[in-house]
Each structure stands twice: as structure tokens, then as C-alpha cells.
C-alpha positions in Angstrom: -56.8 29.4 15.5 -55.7 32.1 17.3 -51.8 31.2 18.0 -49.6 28.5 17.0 -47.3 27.2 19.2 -44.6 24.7 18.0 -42.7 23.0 21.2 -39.9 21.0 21.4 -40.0 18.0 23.7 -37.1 16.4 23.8 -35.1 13.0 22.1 -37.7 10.6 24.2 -37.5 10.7 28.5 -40.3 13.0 29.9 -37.3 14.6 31.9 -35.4 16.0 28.9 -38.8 18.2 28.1 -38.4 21.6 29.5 -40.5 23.3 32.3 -41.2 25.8 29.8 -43.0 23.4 27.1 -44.6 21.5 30.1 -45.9 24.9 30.9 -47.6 25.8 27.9 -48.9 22.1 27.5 -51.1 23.1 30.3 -52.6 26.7 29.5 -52.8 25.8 25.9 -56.5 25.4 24.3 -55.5 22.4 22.0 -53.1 20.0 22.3 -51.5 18.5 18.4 -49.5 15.2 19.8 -47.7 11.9 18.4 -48.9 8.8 19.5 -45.1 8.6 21.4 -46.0 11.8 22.7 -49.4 11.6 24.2 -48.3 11.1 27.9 -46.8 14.5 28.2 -50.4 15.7 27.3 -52.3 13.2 29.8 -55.1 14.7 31.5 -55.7 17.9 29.0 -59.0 18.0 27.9 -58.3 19.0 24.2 -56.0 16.6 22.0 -55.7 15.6 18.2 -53.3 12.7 17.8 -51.2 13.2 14.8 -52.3 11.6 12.5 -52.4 12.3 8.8 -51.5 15.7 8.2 -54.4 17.1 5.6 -56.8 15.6 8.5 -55.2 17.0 11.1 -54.3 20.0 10.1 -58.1 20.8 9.2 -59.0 19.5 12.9 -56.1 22.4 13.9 -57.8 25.3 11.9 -61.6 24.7 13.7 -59.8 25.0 16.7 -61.0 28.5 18.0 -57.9 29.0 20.9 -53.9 28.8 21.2 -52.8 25.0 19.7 -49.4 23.9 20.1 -48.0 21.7 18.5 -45.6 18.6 19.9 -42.2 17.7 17.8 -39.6 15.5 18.9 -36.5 16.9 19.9 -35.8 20.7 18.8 -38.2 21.9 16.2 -35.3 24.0 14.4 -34.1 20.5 13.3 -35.5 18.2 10.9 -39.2 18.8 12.6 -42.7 20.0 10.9 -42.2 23.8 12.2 -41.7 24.0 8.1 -44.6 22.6 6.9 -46.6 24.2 9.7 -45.3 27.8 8.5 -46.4 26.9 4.7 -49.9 25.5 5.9 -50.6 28.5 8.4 -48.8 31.5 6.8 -51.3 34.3 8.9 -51.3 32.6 12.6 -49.4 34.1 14.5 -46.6 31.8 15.8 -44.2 30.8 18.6 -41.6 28.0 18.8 -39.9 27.1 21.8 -36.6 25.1 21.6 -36.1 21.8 23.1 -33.0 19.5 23.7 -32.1 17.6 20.4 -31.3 13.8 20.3 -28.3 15.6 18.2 -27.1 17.1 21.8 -27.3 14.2 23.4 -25.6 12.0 21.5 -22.5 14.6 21.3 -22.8 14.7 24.9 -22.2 11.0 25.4 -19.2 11.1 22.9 -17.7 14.2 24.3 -18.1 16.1 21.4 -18.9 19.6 20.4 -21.0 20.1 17.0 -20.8 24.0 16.2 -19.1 22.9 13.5 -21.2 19.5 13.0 -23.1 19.0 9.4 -26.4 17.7 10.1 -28.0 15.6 7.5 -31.5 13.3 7.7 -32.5 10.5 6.3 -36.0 10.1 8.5 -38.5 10.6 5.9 -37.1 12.2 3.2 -34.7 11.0 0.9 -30.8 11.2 0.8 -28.7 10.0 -1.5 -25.3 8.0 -0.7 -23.3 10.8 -2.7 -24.3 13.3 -0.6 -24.0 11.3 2.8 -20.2 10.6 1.4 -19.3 13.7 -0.1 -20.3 15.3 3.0 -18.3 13.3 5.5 -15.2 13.6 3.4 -15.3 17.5 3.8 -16.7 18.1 7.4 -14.5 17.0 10.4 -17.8 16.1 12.1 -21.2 14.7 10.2 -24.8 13.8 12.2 -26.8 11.1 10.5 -31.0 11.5 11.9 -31.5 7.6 10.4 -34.8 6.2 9.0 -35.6 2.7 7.7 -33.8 3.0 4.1 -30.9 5.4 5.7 -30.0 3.4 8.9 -26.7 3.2 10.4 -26.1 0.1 8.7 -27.0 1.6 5.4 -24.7 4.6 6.1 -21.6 2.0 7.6 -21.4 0.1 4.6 -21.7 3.1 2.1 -19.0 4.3 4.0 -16.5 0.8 3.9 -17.3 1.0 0.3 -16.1 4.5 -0.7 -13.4 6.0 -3.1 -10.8 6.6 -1.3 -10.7 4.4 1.6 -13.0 7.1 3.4 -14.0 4.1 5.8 -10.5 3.6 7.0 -10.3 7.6 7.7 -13.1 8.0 9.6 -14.5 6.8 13.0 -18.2 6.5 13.8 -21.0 6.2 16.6 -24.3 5.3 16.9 -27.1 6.6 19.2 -29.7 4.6 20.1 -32.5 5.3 22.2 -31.1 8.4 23.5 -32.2 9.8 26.6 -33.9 7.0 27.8 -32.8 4.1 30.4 -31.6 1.7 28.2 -29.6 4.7 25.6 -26.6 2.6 24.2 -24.1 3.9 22.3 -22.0 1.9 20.3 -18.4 3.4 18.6 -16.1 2.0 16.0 -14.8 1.7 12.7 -17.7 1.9 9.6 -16.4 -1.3 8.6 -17.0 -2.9 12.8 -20.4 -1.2 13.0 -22.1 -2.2 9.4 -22.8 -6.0 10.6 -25.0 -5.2 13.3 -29.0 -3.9 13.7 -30.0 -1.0 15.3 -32.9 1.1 16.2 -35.2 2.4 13.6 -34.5 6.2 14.9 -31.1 6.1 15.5 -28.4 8.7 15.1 -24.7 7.9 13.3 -22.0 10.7 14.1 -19.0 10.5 11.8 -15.6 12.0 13.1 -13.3 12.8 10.2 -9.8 14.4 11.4 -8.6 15.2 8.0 -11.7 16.7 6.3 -10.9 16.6 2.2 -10.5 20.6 1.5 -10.9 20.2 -2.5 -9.9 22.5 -4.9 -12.4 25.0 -6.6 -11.1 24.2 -10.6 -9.2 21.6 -11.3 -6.3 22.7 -13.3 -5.1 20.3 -16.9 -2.0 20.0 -15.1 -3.8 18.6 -11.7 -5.0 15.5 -13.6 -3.8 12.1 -14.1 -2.9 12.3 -17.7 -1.3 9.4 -19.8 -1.7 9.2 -23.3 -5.1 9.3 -22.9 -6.8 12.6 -25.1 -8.4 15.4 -22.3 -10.7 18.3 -22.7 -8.6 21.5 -22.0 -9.4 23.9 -19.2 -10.9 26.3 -21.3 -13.0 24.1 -22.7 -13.9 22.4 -19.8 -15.0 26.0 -18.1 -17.1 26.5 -21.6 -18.8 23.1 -21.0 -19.8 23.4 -17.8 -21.1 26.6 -17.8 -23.5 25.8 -20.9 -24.6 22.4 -18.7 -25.3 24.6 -16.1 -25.5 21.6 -14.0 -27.7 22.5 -10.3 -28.3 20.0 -7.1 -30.2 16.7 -8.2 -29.4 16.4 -11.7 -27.7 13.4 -13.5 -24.9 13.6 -16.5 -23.8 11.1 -18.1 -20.1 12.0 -19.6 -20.3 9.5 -23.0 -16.6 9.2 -24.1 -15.3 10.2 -20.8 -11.7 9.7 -21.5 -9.4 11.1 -19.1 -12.3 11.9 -17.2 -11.5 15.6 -16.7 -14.9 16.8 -17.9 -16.7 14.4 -15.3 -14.5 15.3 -13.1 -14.9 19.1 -12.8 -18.5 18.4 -13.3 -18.9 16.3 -10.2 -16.7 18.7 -8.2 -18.1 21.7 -9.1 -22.0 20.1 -8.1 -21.4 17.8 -5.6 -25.1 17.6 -5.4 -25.5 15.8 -8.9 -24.7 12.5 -10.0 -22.2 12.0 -13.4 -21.9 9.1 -15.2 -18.9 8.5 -16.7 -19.1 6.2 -19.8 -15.9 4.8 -21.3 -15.0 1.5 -23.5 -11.1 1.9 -23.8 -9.4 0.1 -20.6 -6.3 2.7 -20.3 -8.6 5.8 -20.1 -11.2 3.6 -17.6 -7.6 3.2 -15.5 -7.3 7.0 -15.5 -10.9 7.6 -14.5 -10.8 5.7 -11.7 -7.2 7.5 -10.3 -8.8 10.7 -10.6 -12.1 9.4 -9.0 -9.5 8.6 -5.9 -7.5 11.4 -6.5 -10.2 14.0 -6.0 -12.9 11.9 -3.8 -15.4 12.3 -5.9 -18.1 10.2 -4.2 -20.8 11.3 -6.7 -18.6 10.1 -10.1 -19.3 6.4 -11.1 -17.5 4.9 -13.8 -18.9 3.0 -16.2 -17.2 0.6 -18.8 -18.8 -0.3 -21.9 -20.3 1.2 -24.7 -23.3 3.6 -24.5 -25.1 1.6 -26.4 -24.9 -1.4 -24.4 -25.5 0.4 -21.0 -28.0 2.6 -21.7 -30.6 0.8 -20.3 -28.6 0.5 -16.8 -27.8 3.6 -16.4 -30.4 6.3 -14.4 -32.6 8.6 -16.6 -30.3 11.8 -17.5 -31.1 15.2 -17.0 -27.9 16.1 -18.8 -25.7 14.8 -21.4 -22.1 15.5 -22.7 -20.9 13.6 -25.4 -17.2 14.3 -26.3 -16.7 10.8 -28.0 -19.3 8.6 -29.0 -17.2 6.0 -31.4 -19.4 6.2 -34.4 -22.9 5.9 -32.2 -23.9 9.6 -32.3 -27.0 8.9 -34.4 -28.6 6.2 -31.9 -27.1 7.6 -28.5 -29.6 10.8 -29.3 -32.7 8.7 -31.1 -32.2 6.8 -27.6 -31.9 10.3 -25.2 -35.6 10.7 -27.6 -37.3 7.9 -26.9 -36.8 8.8 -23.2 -39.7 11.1 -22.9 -37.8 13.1 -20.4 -36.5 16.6 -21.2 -32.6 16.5 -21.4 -29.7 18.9 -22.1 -27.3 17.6 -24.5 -24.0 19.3 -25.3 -21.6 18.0 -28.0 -17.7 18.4 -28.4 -16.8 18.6 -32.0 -13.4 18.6 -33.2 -13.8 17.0 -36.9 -15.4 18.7 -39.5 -17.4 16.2 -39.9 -18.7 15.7 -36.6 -19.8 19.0 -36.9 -21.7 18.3 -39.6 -23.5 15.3 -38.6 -24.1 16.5 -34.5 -25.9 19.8 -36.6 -27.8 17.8 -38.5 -29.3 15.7 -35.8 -29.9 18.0 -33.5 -31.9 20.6 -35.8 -34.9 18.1 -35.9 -37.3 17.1 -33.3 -37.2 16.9 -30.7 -34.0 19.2 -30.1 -35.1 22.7 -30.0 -32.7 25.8 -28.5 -29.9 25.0 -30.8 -26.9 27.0 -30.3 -23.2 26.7 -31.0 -19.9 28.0 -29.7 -16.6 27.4 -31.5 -13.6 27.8 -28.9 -9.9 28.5 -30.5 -7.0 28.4 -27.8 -3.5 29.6 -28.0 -1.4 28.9 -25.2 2.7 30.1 -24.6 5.6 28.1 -25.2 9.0 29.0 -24.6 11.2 30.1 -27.3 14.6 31.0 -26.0 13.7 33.5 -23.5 10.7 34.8 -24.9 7.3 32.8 -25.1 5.8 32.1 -28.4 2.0 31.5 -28.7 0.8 27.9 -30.0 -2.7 27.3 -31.1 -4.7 24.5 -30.4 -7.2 22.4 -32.2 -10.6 24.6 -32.7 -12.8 23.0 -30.7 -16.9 23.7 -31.4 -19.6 23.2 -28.8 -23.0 22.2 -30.1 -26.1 22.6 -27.1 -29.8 21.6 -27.4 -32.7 20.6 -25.2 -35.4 18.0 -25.8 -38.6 18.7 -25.1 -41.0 15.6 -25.7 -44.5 16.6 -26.7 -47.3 14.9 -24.9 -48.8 12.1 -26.3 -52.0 13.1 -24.6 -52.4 16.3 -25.9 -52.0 14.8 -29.7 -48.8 15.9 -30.3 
């Protein structure tokens, strides 16, 4: 191949493809097209359909001259100019831009997205979390929809957020844009989640108050009630041994207050936490500072560990700052998993010390480390301060590591 040429044709009407792709559609050697896309190609005498990619791809590589390569909309969004870089790294390339379904539905609304957050759910996957999260902090949000993330999908998440986000926001949907029969239909989340629409349609979500959350949350930000809490500078101890990153799951297991899950899910919005709580004042508290902070990616779970283990999702991380006497089987459990996980322990007890140390210096914890935090904060005497310790507070951190069965071990 002796050039690559990835062209942007458009949302869908032959009219919306520029003179300069048409152009290049007709000197080009080879032709790489869609089935949807084949009629802007009629007549050429050198055309792979798209197919599967490993075939067509190798079809691409015999050819001798330029091939360019059709994508819908602009290629700079959500298109296979990424793959094509990876699979053809030394051809030499050219894109040219086309007009995105993205512009046309902002168009029809009257809206300008410089400052739009474009996410996809065509093809690849997207949690709710992220969909929510996402609209709660960006005044405008564009939705490319698939068949598990349709507008219907992304409506009802919406109705059903912390928060009320579903009252907040307003929403429109794109359907078959560019073409004769384009509709677009605008609304409430909660007006637009009872009907069907197109496969490839697009959502837009106007928020007018975008969320602007705080970058720590303070002890003294928190709903509090007579509920025990992790301290601040525990909290910033904690979460910079989980060293939590975009994807991974925590489950909090004695969440209390909820301050731990709480910074967690703020400071990755990316991940999902699990609070776990059986005492019905501190499940109150969770939930307020849930709403208070809109943390779409916190769910709160009541029960026992023990009871819900087998609901929750598989962990990548765990915090255990209470476990009410079910230490012991909560990690055997986090074992029999066969998944590597990171768990950190909060010991205050001498005696949870001892028996968390224990535990986790068999198999099949390895990377055992601990950290013992002592705090002293100011109080006012008179007119001077006086300093007031707190309870030592010591942090125990392992990873499992499950062997392979097949390799004997």
C-alpha cells in the first residue's frame, strides 16, 4: 500500500460528503467501504466492503496503490482512523475531515459544543457511572448511542440518578440526522425514556448548573452524626496506598460515615466503590453524602459482607475499616476469588492488629506492609491552642496473587 487515506463522509445524506472526499474517492486505487457506504463508491472499479477487519485489512495490504478508507461522519471522532494507525504504523497517511452527526445535531438545537463532552456508547462499552458523572459536571454532554447504550438506556439512568440529576437536566435526541426524515425529539430524561429510537442515534444533555466538585473533601464537609469517620489524614493515607486508577472496583466493608468511599469515588470518578454497611444510622449518612457530593459511581449497600458477597461485582480493591468480627472469612472469601486484589486494613485495636497481621502473612497475600498514623490536632486553650492526640491508627496493605491451577501451583 502506498498511501492510506482515511475520509470522512458524513452523518448519512450523499450531500453532507465534501467535494474533497468525493474527489479522492475517484483518483484513489482502492476503495475500503461500509455496506451503508457503497453508493458514494458506485462505479470505481476497485472496492473491499468492510467487512471483518483481520480480512479486510489483509485484502488492504496486497493492495499495490493509494486506499482510502470510508468512515462515517468525521474520522477524528469515534471512527477506525485508531485502529488503522496501530495496524499500518509505516504507510504513509492522510485523513480528511468530514461533517459529524455531532454538528448536525447541535445545529438543529442551536447549540455550540466547544465546550461539549463527547462520549460513545457504539461498540465499546460505557458504564452508567461515567455517562452520569459526566453530565453532572459538563454544561453540555453528546451521547453516539449503540444497542446496549441507546437513548432510552441513557434517559432512564438519568431519571434514576442521585441527586435528582434528571430534574436538572434537559435532553435531545437525534435520529437519522441529515437525512429526509432527521427527527429530533427534546425533553425532559424522564418524557423521553418511554419511547424507541433509532439504533445510531445521538442524546445531547444540556446541564445549566454543571456540579463543580471539590478536590478533597474536608472532615468537616461531611454529614457527620454520631456515626465513627476516618479522619482526613487518614483518609489521604488510604487512598494513596489504594492507588485506585480508571476501571477498578472497591468495595468499602464497614463503610460507616462513608467518608472513605466517599473521597474514593471522588477522587476516581472512573471506578466503581462499593459501600458495605449493616448499621441503619450510618446507611442514612451514606446515602446524604452520596446526594451531597453526586457521587454517581458510589452504591450503597446494606447488609453484612458476608451475606452480599456473592452480589456484589468482583473487586479489584478492598478497604476494610470494620468488618464486625468477619475478618477471617471476608479475606478466605477475597481468596477463593482467583482474581488478584488489593486489600488495605484500618486497625485501631491492638488486637485487630494482631489478627489482620496474621492473616495476611500467609498465602495468598504477599507485599505486606504497614503504616501506623498518629495525629494531633489544636484545640483552644484560652487564647492559645493546645495540641490533642488522636487514636493511633495502623494501616495494614497486601495483594493477592492466586497461583495457577494449571501450572501446578
Amino acid at each position: 500500500m502506498r498511501e492510506l487515506i482515511v475520509a470522512g463522509v458524513g452523518p448519512g445524506a450523499e450531500e453532507q460528503t465534501t467535494s474533497a472526499v468525493r474527489a479522492v474517492i475517484r483518483v484513489a486505487d482502492c476503495v475500503v467501504a461500509a455496506p451503508r457506504h457503497l453508493s458514494l463508491a458506485e462505479g470505481h472499479p476497485n472496492i473491499i466492503t468492510l467487512g471483518g477487519f483481520r480480512t479486510t485489512f489483509d485484502k488492504m495490504e496486497a493492495q499495490e496503490g493509494s486506499v482510502v478508507v470510508l468512515v462515517s461522519g468525521d474520522p477524528g471522532l469515534y471512527s477506525l482512523l485508531p485502529l488503522l494507525m496501530r495496524h499500518f504504523p509505516g504507510v504513509p497517511l492522510r485523513v480528511l475531515p468530514g461533517v459529524s452527526s455531532l454538528q448536525c445535531l447541535c445545529a438543529a438545537v442551536g447549540e455550540t459544543w466547544q465546550d461539549a463532552a463527547v462520549l460513545s456508547g457504539h461498540g465499546r462499552p460505557l458504564f452508567a457511572h461515567r455517562f452520569l458523572n459526566t453530565v453532572e459536571r459538563s454544561r453540555l454532554t453528546v451521547l453516539f448511542c449503540g444497542e446496549e447504550c441507546s437513548p432510552r438506556w441513557a434517559c432512564e439512568k438519568l431519571s434514576e440518578a442521585v441527586g435528582d440529576l434528571g430534574r436538572r437536566v434537559e435532553a435531545a435526541v437525534g435520529e437519522r440526522l441529515s437525512y429526509p426524515d432527521q427527527r429530533v425529539t427534546c425533553g425532559t430524561p424522564k418524557e423521553l425514556m418511554s419511547r424507541d429510537y433509532d439504533p445510531l442515534s445521538l442524546l445531547l444533555v444540556r446541564n445549566p448548573e454543571p456540579w463543580i466538585s471539590p478536590r478533597h473533601l474536608r472532615d468537616v464537609d461531611f454529614e457527620r452524626g454520631n456515626v465513627p469517620m476516618t479522619h482526613g489524614e487518614v483518609r489521604a493515607a488510604i487512598l494513596e496506598r489504594l492507588d485506585l486508577t480508571p476501571g477498578t472496583v472497591l468495595w468499602d466493608v464497614g463503610a460507616g460515615t462513608g467518608s472513605v468511599a466517599a473521597s474514593a469515588a471522588l477522587d476516581c470518578p472512573d471506578s466503581e466503590v462499593h459501600a458495605i454497611e449493616c448499621a441503619p444510622a450510618a446507611l442514612e449518612l451514606i446515602e446524604r453524602n452520596r446526594t451531597k457530593f453526586r457521587l454517581h459511581n458510589l452504591t450503597v449497600h446494606a447488609g453484612r459482607v458476608s451475606s452480599l458477597i456473592k452480589e456484589l461485582p468482583v473487586p479489584t480493591h478492598v478497604f476494610i475499616g470494620g468488618s464486625g468480627g468477619e475478618l477471617g472469612d471476608v479475606l478466605s472469601s477475597l481468596a477463593d476469588m482467583k482474581v488478584p486484589v488489593r486489600v488495605l486494613i484500618s486497625a485501631v485495636t491492638l488486637g485487630t492488629l494482631a489478627k489482620a497481621t496474621a492473616l495476611l502473612s500467609s498465602d495468598p497475600w504477599e507485599n505486606l506492609e504497614a503504616v501506623q498514623i498518629a495525629v494531633s490536632v489544636s484545640r483552644p486553650l484560652g487564647r492559645n491552642l493546645l495540641m490533642a492526640a488522636r487514636n493511633p491508627v495502623t494501616l495494614l496493605c497486601a495483594d493477592s496473587y492466586p497461583h495457577s491451577e494449571e501450572a501446578g501451583e
